[in-house]
C-alpha positions in Angstrom: -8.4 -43.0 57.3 -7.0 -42.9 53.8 -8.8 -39.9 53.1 -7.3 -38.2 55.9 -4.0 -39.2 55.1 -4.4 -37.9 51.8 -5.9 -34.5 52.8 -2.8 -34.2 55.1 -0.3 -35.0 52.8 -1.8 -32.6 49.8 -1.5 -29.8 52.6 1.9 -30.4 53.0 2.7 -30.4 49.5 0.7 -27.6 49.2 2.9 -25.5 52.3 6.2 -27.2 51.0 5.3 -25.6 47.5 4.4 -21.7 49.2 7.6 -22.3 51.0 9.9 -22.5 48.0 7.8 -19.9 46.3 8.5 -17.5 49.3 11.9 -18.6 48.8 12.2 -17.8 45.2 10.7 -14.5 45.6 13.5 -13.3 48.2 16.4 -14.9 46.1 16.2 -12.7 43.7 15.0 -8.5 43.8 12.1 -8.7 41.2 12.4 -6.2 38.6 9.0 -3.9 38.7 6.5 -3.9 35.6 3.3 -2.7 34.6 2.7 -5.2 31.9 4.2 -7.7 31.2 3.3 -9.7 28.2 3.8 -13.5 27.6 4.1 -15.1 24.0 5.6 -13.5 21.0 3.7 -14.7 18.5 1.4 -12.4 16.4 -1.1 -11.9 19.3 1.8 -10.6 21.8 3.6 -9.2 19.4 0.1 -7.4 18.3 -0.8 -6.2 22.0 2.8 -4.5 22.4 2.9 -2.6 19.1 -0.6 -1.3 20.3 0.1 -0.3 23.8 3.5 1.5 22.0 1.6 3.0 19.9 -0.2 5.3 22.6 2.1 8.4 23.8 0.9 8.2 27.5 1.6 4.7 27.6 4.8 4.8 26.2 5.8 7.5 28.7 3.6 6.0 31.7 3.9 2.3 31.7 6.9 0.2 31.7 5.7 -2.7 29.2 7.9 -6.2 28.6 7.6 -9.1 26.2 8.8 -12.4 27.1 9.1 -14.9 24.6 10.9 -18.6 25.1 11.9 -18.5 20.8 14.3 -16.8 18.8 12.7 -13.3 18.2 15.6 -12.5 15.9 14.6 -15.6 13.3 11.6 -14.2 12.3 13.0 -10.5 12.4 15.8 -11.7 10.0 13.4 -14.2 7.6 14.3 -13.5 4.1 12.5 -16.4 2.0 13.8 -17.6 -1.2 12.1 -15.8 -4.1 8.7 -17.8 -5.0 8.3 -19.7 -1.6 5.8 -19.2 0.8 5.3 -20.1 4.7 2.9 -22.8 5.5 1.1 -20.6 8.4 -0.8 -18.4 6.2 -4.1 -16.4 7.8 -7.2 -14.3 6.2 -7.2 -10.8 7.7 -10.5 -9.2 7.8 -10.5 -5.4 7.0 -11.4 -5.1 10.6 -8.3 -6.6 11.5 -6.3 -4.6 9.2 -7.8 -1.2 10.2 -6.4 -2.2 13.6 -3.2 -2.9 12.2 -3.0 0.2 10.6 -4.2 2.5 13.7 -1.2 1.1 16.0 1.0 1.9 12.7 2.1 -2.2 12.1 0.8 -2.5 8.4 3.0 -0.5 6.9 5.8 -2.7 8.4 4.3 -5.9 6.8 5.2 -6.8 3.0 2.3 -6.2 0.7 3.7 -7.5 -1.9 3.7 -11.0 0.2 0.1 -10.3 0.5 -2.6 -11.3 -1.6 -6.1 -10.0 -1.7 -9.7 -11.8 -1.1 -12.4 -10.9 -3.9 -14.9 -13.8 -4.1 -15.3 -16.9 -1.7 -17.0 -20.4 -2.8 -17.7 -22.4 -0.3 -19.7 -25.9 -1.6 -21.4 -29.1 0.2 -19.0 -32.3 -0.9 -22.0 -34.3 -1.1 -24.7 -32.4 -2.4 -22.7 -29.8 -4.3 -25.2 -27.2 -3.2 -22.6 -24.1 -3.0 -23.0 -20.7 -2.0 -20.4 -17.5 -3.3 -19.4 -14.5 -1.7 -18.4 -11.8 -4.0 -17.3 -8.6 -2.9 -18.6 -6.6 -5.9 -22.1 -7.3 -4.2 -21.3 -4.6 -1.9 -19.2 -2.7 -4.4 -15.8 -3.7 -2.4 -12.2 -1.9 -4.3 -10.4 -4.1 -1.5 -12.0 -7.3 -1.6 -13.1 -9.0 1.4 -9.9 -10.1 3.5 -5.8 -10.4 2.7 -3.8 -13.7 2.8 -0.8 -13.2 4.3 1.7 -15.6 6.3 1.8 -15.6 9.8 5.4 -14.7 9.7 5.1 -12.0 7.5 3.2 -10.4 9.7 4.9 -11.3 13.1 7.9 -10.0 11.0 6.1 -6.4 10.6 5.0 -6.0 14.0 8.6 -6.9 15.4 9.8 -4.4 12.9 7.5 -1.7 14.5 8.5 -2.3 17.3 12.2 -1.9 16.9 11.0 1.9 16.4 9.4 2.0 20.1 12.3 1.5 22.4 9.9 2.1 25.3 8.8 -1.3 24.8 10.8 -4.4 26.2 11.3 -7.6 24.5 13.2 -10.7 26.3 13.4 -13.6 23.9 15.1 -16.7 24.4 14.1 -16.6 27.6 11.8 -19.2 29.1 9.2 -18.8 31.7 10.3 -21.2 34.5 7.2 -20.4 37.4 4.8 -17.8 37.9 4.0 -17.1 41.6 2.1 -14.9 43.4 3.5 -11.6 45.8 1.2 -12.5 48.7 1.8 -8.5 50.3 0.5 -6.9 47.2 -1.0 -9.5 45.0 1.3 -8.9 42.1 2.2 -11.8 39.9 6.1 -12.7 40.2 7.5 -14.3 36.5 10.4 -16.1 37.3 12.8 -16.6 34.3 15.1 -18.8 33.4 17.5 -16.3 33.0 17.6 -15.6 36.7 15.4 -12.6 36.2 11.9 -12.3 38.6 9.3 -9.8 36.9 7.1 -8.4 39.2 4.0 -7.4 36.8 1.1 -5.1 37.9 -0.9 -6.8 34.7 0.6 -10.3 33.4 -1.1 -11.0 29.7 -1.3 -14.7 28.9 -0.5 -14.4 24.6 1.3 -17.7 25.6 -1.0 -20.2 23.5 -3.3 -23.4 24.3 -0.8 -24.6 26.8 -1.0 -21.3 28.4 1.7 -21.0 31.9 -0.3 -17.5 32.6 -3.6 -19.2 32.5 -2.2 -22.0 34.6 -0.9 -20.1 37.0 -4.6 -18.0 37.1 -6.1 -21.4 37.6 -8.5 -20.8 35.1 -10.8 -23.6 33.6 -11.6 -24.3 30.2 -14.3 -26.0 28.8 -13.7 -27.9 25.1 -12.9 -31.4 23.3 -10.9 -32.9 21.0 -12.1 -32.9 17.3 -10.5 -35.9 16.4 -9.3 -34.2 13.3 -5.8 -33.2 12.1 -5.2 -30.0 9.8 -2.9 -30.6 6.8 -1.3 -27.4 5.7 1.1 -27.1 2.8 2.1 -24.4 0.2 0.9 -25.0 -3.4 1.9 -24.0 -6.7 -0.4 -23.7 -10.0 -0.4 -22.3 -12.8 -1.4 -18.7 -13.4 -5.3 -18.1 -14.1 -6.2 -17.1 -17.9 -7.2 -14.0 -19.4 -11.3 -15.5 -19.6 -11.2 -15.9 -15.7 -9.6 -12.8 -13.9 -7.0 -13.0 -11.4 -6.7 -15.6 -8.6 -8.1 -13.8 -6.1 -10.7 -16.3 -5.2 -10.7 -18.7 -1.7 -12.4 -22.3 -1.9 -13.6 -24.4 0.4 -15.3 -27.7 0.3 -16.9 -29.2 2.6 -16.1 -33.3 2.4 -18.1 -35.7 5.2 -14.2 -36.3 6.3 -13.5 -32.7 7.0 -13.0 -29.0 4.9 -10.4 -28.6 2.5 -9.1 -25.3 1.9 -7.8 -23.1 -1.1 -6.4 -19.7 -0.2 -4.9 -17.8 -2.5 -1.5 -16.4 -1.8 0.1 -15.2 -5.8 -1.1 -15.7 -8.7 0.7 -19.2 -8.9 0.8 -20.0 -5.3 -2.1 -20.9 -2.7 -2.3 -21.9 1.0 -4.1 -25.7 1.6 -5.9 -26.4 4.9 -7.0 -29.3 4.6 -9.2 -30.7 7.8 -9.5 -34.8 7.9 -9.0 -38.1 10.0 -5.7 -39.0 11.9 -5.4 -41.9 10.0 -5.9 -40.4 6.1 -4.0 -37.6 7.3 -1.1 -39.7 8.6 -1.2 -41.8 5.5 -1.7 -38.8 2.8 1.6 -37.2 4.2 3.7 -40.5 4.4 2.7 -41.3 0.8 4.8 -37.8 -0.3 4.1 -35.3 -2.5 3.4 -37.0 -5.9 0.5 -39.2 -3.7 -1.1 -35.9 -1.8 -0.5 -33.5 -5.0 -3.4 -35.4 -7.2 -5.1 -36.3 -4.0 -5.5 -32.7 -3.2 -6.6 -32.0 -6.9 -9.4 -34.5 -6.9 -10.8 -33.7 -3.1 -12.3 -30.4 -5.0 -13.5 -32.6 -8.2 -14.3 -35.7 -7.2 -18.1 -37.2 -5.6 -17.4 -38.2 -2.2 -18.3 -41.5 -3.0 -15.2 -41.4 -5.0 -13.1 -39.9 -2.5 -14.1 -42.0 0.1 -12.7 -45.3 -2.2 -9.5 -43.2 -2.1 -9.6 -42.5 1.2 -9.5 -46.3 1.8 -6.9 -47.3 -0.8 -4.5 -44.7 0.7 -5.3 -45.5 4.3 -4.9 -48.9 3.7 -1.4 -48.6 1.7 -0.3 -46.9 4.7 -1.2 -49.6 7.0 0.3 -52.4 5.0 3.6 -50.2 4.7 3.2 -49.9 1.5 2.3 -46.4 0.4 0.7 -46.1 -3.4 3.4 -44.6 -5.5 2.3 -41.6 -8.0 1.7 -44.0 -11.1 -1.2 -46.0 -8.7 -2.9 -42.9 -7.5 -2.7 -41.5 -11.1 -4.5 -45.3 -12.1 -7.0 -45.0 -9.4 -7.8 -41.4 -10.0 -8.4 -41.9 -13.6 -10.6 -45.3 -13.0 -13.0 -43.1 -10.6 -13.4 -40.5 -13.2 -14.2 -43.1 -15.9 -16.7 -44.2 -13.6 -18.3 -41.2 -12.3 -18.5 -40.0 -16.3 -16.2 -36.9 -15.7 -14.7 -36.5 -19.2 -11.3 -35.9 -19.0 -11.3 -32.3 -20.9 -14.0 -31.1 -18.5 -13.2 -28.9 -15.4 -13.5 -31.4 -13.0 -11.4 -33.7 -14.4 -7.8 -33.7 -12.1 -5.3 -35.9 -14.6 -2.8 -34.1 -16.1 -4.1 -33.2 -19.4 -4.9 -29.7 -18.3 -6.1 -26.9 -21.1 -4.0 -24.1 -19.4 -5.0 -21.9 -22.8 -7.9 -20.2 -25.1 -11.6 -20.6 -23.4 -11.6 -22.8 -20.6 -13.8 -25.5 -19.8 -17.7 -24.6 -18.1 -17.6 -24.4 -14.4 -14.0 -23.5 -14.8 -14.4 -20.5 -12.5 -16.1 -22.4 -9.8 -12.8 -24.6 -9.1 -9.5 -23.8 -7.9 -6.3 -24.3 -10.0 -4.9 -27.2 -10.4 -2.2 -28.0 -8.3 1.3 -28.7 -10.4 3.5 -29.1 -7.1 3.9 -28.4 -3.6 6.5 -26.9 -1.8 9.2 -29.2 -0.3 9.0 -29.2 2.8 5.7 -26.9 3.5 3.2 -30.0 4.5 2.6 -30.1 7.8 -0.1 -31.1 10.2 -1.6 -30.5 13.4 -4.7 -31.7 15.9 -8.0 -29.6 16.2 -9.7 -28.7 18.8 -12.5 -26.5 20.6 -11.6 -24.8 23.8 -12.8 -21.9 25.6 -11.6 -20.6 29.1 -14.8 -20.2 31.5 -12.8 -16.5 32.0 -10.8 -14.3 30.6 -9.7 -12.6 34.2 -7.9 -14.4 37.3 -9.1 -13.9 40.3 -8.3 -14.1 43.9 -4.2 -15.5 43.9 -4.3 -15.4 40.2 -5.6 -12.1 40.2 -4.5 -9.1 37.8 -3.7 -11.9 35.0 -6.0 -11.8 31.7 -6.0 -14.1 28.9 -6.1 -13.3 24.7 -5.6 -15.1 21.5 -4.9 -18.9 21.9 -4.4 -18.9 25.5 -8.7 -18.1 25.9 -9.8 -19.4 22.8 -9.3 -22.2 20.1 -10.9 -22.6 16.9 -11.9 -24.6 14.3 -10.1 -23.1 11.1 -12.2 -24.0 8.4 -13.1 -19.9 8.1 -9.5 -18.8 9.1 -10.8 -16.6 12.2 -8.3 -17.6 14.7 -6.3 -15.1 14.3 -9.0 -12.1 14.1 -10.5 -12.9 17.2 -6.8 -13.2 18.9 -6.4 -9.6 16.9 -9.7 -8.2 18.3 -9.0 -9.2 21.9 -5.7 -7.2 21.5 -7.6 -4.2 20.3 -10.2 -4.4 23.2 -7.7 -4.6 26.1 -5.4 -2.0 24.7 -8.4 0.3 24.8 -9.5 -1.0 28.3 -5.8 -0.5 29.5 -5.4 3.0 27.7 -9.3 3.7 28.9 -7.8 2.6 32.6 -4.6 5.1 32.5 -6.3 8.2 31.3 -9.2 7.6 34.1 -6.3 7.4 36.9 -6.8 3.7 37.5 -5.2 1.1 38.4 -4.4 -1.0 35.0 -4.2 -4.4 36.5 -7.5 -3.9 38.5 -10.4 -6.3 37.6 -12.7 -3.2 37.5 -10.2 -1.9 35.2 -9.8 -5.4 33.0 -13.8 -6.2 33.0 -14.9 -3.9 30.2 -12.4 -6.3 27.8 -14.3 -9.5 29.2 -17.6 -8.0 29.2 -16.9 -7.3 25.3 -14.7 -10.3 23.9 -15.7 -13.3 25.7 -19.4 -13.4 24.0 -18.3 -11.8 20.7 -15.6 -14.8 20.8 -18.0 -17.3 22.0 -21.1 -17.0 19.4 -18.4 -17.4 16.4 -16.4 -20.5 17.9 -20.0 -22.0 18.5 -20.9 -21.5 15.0 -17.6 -22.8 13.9 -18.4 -26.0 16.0 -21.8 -26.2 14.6 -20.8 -26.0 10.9 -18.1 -29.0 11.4 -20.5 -31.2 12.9 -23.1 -30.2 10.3 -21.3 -30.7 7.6 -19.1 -34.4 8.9 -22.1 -36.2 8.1 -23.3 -37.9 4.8 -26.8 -39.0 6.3 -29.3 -37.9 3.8 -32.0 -35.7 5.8 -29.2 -34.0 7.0 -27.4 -33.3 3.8 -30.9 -32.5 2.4 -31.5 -30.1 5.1 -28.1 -27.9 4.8 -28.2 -27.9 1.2 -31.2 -26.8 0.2 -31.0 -23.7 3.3 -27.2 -23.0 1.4 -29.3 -22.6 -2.1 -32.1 -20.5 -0.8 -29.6 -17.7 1.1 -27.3 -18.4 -2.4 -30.2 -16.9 -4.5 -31.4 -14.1 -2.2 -28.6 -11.2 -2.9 -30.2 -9.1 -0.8 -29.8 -11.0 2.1 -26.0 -12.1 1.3 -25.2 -8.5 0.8 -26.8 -7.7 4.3 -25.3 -10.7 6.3 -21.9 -9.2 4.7 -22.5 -5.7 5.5 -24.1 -6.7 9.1 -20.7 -8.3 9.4 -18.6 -5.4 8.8 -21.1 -2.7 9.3 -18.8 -1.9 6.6 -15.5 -2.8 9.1 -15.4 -5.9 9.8 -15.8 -8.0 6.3 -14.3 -11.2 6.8 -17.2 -14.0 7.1 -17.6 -14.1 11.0 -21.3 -13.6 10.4 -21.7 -15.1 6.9 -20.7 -18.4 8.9 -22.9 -18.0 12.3 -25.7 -17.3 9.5 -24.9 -20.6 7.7 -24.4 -22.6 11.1 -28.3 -21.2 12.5 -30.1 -21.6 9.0 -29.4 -25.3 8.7 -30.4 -25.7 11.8 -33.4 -24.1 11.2 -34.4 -25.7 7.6 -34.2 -29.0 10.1 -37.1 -28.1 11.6 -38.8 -26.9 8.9 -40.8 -27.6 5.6 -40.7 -23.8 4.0 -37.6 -22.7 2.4 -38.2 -19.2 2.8 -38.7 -19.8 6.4 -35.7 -20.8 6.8 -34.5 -17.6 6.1 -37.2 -15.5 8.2 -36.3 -17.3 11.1 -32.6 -17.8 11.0 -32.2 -14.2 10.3 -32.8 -11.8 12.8 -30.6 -13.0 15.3 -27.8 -12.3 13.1 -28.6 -9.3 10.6 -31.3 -7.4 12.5 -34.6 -6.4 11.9 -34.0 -4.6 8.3 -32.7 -7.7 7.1 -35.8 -9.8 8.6 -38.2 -7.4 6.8 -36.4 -7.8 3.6 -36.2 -11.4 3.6 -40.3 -11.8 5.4 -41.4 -9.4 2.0 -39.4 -11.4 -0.3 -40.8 -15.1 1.5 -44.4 -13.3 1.4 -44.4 -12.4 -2.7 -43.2 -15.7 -3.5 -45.9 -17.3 -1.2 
């Protein structure tokens, strides 16, 4: 009987809530739309500079932007001279070919830009490291470009002042998405007053996504328990024996990744992935604490850093944070231990030899970090999450998902932002692909090409992305063993690193995606394994092909 009653009364609710859809949707005469895009952040902003950029769209389909923020703050951002944004992403040259074919690069400042030439990326426990440079393939433009987020959602509102055809409503919140049950088309009521009747409604709208709610479309994912720490750095300028500061670190801690991007030549981007709790008490403690933390998480044995760890964690808990003079004490009592000598390059005090020839290993550490931007540190949750599809269907039909509203990554290899980038490409195509064939644009014959392409292309790098976190948040010893020695053997085969980099561009597309799928399947296979070389033969083909495979299975066979 309660079940009953229940049934009934969720049918009810269920006809109440038609009923004052049906009345909303006769309040007000909906405007009519072809597109209509939700979210103006880089994503949206991408996917409407791109359908502008196509004559017959611009003179065939009306396209609007709807975005709940202040559009005009981000047109009008002017930072102060030597300052940086906290968002800052890695742009592969795939991304930035797209970029330039709708005509937005040349709207984003270059100078605020800052080239990737070399990447180190090291295991915090075993130190077993493995580089990336781009001279390996003989690279003039290095291998991605930093840039903040807002310098580039400042450039692509800037190209889009010069395409008029193209709508943008910010300020404007969307109150309720319903569905036109005569013609199927999505209504998008504002809270302006204003109903948008949308033959194609694009969900650029984030993880909390309204369009995908409205699609009733599932997601699959979990919580990392993990927060991000981002902040803007400042260092001083790299000498004359060590090249420009074009380099991007990572290391890989059992707590998490930390980040070094380079953004100037005395400024870098920190992401920095750990525990609520060290994350909560690093930021509380203030600059002068997190400064020389951040300096010794890329120095320091994780042994060491986990005693920090504690001591700050604890601090925190006892309300009393560790003041700079403490953490400067603590530091310099770990080193003493560990035997760092204090004039090597991985000691982090203060006594820094910015001059003449530098100390060894120098070039295989980031600057050390003088001071960090007021107000710049920030942090945020991580998480995996992947929408079962990328299409409504049936009531939430002619609705399709990009960027953060499908997909959710990891950051520790800053691809967020390139997949959200490559889904815009792919459905601009489909929807250009759509017009010129006479079709109808917010079909789902016309929409499943886009699917068909992004959703595994976007699903084998977030896996890998997941696989290389939980690889590397462990300090148990066949594991570390494992990972570490399949880092060294792919370290000392160029030929391979040179293939897995080319095989990730095909000479477009250099930016890591398949240097880190790579990583992520050879651990897995040197697990299983007692061959080092096997590692490679195995892990291999999957990713680079079968010219890679031969390479590597001749190399294994000689040394054999």
């Amino acid at each position: 009987m309660r079940l009953a009653t229940t049934t009934v009364s969720r049918r009810a609710a269920g006809q109440i809530r038609r009923h004052w859809q049906r009345a909303a949707s006769t309040t007000v005469v909906p405007e009519d739309w072809d597109v209509v895009i939700v979210g103006g952040g880089p994503v949206g902003l991408a996917l409407a500079s791109a359908l502008g950029s196509s004559a017959d769209i611009r003179q065939n389909v009306k396209v609007a932007l709807v975005e709940a923020g202040d559009l005009s703050s981000v047109q009008n951002w002017t930072p102060e001279p030597g300052t940086f944004s906290n968002r800052a992403s890695s742009l592969t040259h795939k991304s930035q070919e797209f970029l330039k074919e709708v005509d937005a690069w040349a709207y984003v400042d270059e100078k605020r830009t800052c080239v990737i030439e070399d990447m180190q990326v090291w295991d915090g426990v075993s130190d077993a490291r493995i580089e990336f440079p781009a001279s390996l393939l003989g690279l003039q433009h290095g291998m991605a470009r930093m840039t903040e987020n807002l310098n580039l959602q400042r450039g692509l509102l800037r190209r889009l002042e010069s395409i008029p055809q193209i709508r943008l409503f910010d300020k404007t919140k969307v109150k309720m998405i319903t569905n036109m049950e005569t013609h199927g088309w999505p209504l998008v009521h504002l809270d302006d007053g204003r109903v948008m009747r949308s033959r194609l409604l694009v969900g650029a709208d984030g993880f909390n996504s309204p369009v995908r709610n409205f699609a009733k479309i599932s997601s699959f994912g979990w919580d990392y328990n993990t927060q991000a720490i981002v902040a803007t750095m400042f260092h001083q300028p790299r000498g004359a024996f060590l090249g420009p500061h074009t380099t991007a670190y990572q290391r890989f801690l059992p707590t998490g990744p930390i980040a070094f991007l380079p953004l100037s030549p005395v400024a870098s981007s920190l992401v920095w992935s750990t525990k609520p709790l060290l994350a909560k008490a690093l930021i509380a403690a203030g600059l002068d604490v997190l400064r020389p933390m951040i300096n010794a998480a890329f120095r320091m044995p994780h042994v060491s850093m986990n005693y920090l760890h504690d001591i700050v964690v604890e601090a925190d808990r006892n309300g009393t944070p560790l003041t700079a003079s403490q953490i400067k004490e603590e530091i310099a009592w770990r080193e003493r231990s560990d035997g760092i000598d204090a004039t090597s390059a991985y000691a982090s005090g203060e006594t820094v030899q910015q001059q003449g020839i530098p100390p060894q290993g120098t070039e295989l550490l980031p600057p050390l970090v003088t001071s960090l931007q007021p107000g710049s540190v920030a942090s945020f949750p991580l998480r995996f999450n992947h929408t079962d599809s990328y299409l409504g269907e049936g009531d939430g039909g002619r609705t399709v998902l990009v960027g953060d509203a499908a997909h959710t990554v990891h950051p520790l290899a800053g691809q967020g932002l390139n997949l959200g980038l490559a889904d815009v490409d792919a459905l601009s195509k489909c929807i250009q692909d759509a017009l010129a064939n006479g079709g109808d644009i917010g079909s789902r014959t016309a929409l499943l090409p886009y699917a068909r392409e992004r959703y595994f292309s976007n699903h084998k790098i977030m896996s890998a992305m997941d696989k290389l976190h939980k690889l590397y948040s462990t300090s148990f010893s066949p594991v570390v063993w494992a990972r570490s020695v399949g880092l060294e053997v792919v370290n000392e085969l160029d030929s391979v690193k040179a293939a897995i980099m080319m095989e990730g561009s095909g000479k477009k597309d250099l930016g890591g995606n398949i240097f880190w799928e790579a990583g992520a399947r050879g651990v897995e296979a040197f697990a299983a394994t007692s061959s080092a070389a096997r590692i490679v033969v195995d892990s291999i083909p999957s990713v680079v092909g079968s010219t890679v495979s031969g390479i590597v299975r001749a190399l294994s066979t000689n040394k054999r």
